[in-house]
N, C-alpha and C positions, 0 to 999 in steps of 0.2 A: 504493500500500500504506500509507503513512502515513496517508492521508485516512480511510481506512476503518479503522486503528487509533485514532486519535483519536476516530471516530465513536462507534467503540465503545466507547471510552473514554468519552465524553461521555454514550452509553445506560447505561452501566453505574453511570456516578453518580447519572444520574437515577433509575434503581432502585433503587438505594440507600436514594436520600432517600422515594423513595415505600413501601419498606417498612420505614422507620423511624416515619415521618410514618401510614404506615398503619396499623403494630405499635401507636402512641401511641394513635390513635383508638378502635381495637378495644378495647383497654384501658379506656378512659377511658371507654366506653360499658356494657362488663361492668361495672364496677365500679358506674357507675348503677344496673345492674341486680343485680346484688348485691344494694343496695341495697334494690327493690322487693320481693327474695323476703325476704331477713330481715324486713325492716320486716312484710310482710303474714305470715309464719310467726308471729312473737312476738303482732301482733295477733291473730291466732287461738287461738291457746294462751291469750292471754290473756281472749280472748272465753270461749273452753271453761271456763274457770274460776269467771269470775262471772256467767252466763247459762244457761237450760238448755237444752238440745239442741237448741228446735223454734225456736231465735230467729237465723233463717234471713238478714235483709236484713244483720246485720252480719258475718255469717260470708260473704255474700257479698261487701263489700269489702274485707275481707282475705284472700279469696282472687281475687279481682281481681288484687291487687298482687303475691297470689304466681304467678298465672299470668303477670303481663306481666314476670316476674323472666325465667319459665322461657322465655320466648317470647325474652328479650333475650340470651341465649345460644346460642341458633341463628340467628337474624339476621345476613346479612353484613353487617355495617357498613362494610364497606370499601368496598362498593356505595353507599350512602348519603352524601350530602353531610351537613353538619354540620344545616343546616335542617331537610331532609329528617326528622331523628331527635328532633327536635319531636314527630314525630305520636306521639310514645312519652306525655312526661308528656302532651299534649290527651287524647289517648286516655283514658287513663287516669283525667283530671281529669270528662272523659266519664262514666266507667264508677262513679265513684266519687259523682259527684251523681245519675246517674239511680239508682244503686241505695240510695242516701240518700232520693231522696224517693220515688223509686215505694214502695220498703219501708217507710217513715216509721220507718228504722232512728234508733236513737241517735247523733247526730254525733262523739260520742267516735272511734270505728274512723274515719273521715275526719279528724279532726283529727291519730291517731297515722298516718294515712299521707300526708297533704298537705308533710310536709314533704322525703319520701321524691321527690316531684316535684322539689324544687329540687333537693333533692342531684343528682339525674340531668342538671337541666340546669348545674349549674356544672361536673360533669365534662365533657359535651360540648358546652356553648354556650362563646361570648363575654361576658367581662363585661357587665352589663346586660340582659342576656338576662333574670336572674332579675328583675329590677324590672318587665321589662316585661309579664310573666309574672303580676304580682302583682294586677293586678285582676281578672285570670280568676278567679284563684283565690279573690279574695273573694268574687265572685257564685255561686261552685260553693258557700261556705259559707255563704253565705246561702238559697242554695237548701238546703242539707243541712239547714241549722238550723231554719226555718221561718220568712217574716216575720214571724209573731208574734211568734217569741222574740227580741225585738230586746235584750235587756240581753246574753243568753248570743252572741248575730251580735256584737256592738258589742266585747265581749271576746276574743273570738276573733279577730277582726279587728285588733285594736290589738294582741296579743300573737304571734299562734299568724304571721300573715304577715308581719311585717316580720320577726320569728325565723326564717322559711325565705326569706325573701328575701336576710337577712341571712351566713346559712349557703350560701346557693347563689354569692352574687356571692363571698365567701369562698375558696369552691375552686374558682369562676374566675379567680381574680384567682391563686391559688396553680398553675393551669394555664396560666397566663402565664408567669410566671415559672419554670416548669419549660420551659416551650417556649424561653424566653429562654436560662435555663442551656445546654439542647442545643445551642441556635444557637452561643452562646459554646465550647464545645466543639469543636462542628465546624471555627468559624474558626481555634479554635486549631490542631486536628491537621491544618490545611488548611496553616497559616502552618508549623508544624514540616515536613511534605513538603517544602516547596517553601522552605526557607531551607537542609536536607539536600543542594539540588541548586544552590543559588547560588556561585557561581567567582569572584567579583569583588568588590572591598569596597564599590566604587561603587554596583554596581546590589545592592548586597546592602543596604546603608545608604539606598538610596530603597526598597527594598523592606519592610525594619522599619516606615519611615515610614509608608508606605503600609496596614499592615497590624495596625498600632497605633491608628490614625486610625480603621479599622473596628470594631477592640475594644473601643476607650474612647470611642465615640462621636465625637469631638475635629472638631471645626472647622481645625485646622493641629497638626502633626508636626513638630518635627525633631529630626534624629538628630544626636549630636556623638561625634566619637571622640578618643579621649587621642592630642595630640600627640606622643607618645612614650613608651615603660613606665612605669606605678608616676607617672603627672604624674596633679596635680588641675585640669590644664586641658586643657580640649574644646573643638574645632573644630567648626564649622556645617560638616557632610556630604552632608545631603540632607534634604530640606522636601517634603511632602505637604500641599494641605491647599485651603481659598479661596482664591483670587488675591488677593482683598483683604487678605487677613493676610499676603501673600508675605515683607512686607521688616518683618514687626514680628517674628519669630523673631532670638534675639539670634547673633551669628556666633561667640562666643566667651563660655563660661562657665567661672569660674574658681573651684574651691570654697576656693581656699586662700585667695584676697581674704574669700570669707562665712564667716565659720566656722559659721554658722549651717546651712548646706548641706552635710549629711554625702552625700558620694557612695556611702556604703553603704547609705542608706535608698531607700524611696519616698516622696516628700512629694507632698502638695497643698495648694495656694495658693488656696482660694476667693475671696482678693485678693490680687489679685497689688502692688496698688498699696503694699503697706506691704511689698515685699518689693523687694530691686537686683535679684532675677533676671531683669526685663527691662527692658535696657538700649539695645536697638536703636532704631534710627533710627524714628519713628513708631509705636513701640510702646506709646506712654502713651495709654489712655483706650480702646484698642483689643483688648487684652486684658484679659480681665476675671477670667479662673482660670485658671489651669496645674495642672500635675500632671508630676513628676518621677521617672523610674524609670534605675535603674542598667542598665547591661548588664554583667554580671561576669565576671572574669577569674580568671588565677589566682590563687592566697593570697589572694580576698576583693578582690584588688586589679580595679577599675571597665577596662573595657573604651573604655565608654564610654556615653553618657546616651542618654534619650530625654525628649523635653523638649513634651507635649500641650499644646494651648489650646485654649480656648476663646473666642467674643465675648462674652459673654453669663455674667451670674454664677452658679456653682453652686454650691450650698450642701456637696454632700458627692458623691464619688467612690463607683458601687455596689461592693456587694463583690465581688460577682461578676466585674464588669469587670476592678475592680483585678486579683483574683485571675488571671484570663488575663491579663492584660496582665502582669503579674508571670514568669510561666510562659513565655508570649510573647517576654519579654527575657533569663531565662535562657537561652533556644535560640538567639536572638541572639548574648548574650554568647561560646559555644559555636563559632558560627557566624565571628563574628570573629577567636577565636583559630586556629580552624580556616586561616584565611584569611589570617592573618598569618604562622601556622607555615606552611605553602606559598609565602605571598612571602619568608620568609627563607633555606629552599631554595632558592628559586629563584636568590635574589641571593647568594646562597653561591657555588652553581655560576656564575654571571656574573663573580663577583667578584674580584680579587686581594686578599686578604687583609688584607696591609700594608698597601698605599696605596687602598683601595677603591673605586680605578678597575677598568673590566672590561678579563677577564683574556684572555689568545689564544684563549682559545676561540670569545669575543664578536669580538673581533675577524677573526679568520677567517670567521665569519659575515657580518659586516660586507664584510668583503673581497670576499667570495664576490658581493657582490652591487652591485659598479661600475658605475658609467655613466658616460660619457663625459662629463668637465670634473671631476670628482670628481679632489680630490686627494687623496693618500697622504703621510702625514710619517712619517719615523722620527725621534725624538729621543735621544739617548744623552749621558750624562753625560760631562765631561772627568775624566780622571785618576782615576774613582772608586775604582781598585785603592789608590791614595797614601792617600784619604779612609781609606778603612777600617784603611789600615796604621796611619798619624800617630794617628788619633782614634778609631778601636775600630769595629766593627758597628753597635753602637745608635746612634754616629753617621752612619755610613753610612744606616742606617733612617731617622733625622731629613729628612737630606738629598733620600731617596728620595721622602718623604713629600709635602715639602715642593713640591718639584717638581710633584709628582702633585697640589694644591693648586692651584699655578698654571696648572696646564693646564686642571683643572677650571675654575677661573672665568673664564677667557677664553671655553672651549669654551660653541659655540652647542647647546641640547637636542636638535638634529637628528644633531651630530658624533659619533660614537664614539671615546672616548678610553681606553687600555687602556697596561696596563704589558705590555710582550711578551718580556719578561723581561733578569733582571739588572739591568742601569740603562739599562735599551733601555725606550722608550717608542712605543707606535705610533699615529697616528689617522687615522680615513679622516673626510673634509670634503667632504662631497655640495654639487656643483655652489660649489664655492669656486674653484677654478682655480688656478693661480700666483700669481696679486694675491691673492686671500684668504689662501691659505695665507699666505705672506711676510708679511701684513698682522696673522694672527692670531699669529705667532710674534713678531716686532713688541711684541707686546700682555705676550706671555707673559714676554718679557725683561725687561720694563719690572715686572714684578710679581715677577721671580726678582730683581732687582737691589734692587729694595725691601727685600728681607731681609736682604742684605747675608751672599751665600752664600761658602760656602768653596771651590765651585770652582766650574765653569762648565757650560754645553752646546753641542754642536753639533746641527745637525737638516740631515734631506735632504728634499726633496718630489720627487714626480712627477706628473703628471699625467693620466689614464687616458686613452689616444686610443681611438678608435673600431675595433672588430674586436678591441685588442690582451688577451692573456688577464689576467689579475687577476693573476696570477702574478710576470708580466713587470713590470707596473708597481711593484710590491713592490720585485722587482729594482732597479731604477731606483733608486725612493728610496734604498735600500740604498747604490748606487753612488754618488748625491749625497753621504750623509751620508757617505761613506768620502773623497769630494773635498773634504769640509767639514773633515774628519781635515787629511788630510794637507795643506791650506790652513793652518792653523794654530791649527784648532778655537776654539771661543767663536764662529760665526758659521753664517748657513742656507745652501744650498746647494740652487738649484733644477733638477732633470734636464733638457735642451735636450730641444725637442719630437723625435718621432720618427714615422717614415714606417713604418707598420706596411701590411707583405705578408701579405695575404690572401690564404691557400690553396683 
């Protein structure tokens, strides 16, 4: 069922684009033909006015042109290839000399609709189209004209064609760039879906990358995000781009070192060489223009950057681009905060508050899921009820904190370490055993005794045997750290192995 959603999926974009892409042609083809029927109406009217009634070969190529008007709006175009829609001005350029010389009409009515042919192909040709176009069209006016008349051929020729040549590659060049606009469009509202459904900062920050690179043309990408709120310095997150540009993106930009570098604008660097912003290892002589855009936060305050290059110098950044791309990193921006407000949820609920170590909830997860050699500590302050009486609560907190410090930095990224309440401390140590545990408690004294604390701790471990429940091993520690007690605390205390009965 997926397979066949997706398919569909897949047919349905393609339809999309073919009655977009279709809508445009049709358009662009009437509009030529627009063209034809005005141009040859006005020519007739204007015929009617200074000729008399019986003067037939000119009335006949302006209405040539208004028949091939009328014929161009019934026409599927959507049927036609772009080529194909050539035979419109030949046609026509056809129609317009044979009825020039056979009638030995006046070349005026051909001059006022020769240029009505270009119009038609800049709407629906390719740039160049009209140039190529343009010696036909001189021999159609040469035959119009008569060889004889070479002064009236010779002027016509120097003015009347490079003028429609001139007007046709015009509005193709202006239908380039409308096609360009769309495209920029589409990648945008492509890139806002699909950053709407991104869960992760990581793959969400190669995916900006990623998708910046295609908006701004850009030869390498990389995304930086703020170390931390309201900072003017950005970490290298994620790089799109050549292989060969990998290692010239700089890992760290700082705008409070340039002042020059406002993280509220967008700049661009057509030389980057008179600018620090790139400072990476191999990045001299390799990057030749950047371009700079914010991703933004709240109160204006940068999220964080996106940072394009190029090899190669560019003179100026289009507008167009910039514009998506501009839009492109607001959604980002958006997208980040999105993504931050959810990891700080999250690590809320993980959290204990005070010492932000995770709290028993983490830890019973943690628990929940033992494997045999996996130790268990419990750690518990000495005497803390005295701490709080002699020197108040917020000392107490200092103390708790402090602790919570130490554990942290000995603990390995694998260990779960959690305050499990009051001045109980719990951590589970995958695949540490007895020797690690004792080894890493060991570690922790030596950094609680470094502060020169005002009281002490005791710790119990156990160690999970094979069958026994999570539960039990809990117990254990628990029971250590109570023989640690009543030993005379300040000291670890490790549960004797045990012979677990399997029911």
């Amino acid at each position: 069922m997926r397979v066949q959603s997706g398919g569909h999926g897949e047919r349905l974009r393609a339809r999309l684009r073919f009655d977009r892409d279709g809508a445009s042609q049709i358009l662009a083809a009437r509009i030529g033909c627009a063209a034809f029927l005005v141009g040859g109406l006005l020519a007739y009217i204007a015929i009617s006015l200074t000729h008399p009634p019986d003067s037939t070969p000119d009335s006949i190529i302006a209405g040539a042109a208004v028949v091939l008007g009328l014929i161009g709006f019934v026409l599927p175009w959507s049927r036609w290839s772009a080529r194909a829609q050539l035979a419109i001005p030949i046609g026509a350029l056809i129609v317009l000399v044979c009825g020039s010389a056979v009638g030995h009409a006046d070349a005026a009515p051909f001059l006022a609709v020769l240029p009505l042919l270009f119009v038609f192909i800049g709407f629906t040709q390719r740039p160049g189209t009209s140039l190529a176009f343009a010696p036909a069209a001189a021999v159609g006016l040469a035959i119009a004209h008569g060889l004889s008349a070479m002064q009236p051929l010779v002027a016509s020729v120097v003015i009347i064609v490079p003028l429609s040549v001139l007007v046709g590659e015009a509005i193709a060049q202006s239908q380039v760039q409308r096609d360009r606009a769309h495209e920029q469009i589409g990648r945008l509202l492509h890139a806002v879906r699909v950053l709407a459904r991104v869960n992760d900062e990581r793959s969400g920050a190669q995916l900006v990358a990623s998708l910046c690179a295609h908006l701004l043309q850009a030869d390498a990408v990389a995304v930086l995000l703020a170390d931390r709120p309201e900072s003017g310095r950005f970490l290298n997150r994620a790089w799109f781009g050549h292989p060969a540009l990998a290692d010239a993106a700089p890992l760290v930009i700082d705008t409070r070192a340039e002042p020059t570098l406002s993280p509220r604008a967008t700049r661009f660097f057509p030389d980057t060489s008179v600018t620090p912003l790139l400072h990476a290892p191999g990045a001299a002589g390799r990057i030749r223009s950047a371009a700079l855009l914010t991703l933004p936060g709240d109160a204006g305050l940068p999220v964080g950057m996106v940072l394009a290059m190029w090899g190669t110098h560019r003179h100026t950044l289009p507008t167009t681009a910039r514009q998506a791309a501009e839009l492109m990193s607001e959604e980002a921006g958006r997208m980040f905060q999105r993504l931050q407000a959810t990891a700080a949820l999250t690590r809320d609920a993980r959290t204990d508050p005070l010492t932000e170590l995770s709290n028993r909830r983490t830890f019973a997860h943690a628990l929940s899921r033992l494997r045999t050699g996996d130790a268990v500590v419990i750690v518990d302050l000495d005497h803390f009820k005295s701490v709080n009486d002699r020197f108040g609560h917020d000392a107490g907190d200092d103390v708790l904190r402090a602790l919570a410090g130490c554990l942290r930095k000995v603990a390995r990224e694998v260990d779960c370490v959690s305050r499990y309440g009051g001045e109980e401390f719990a951590l589970v140590l995958p695949e540490a055993g007895g020797t690690g545990a004792l080894r890493l408690l060991n570690r922790v004294r030596s950094a609680w005794e470094a502060l020169d604390p005002i009281t002490t701790f005791s710790a119990g471990i156990a160690v999970h045997e094979p069958g026994e429940p999570a539960s039990s091993t809990l117990r254990h520690a628990d029971a250590a750290l109570y023989q640690a007690k009543e030993a005379g605390r300040d000291r670890d205390m490790l549960a004797p192995a045990r012979e677990v009965i399997l029911s």
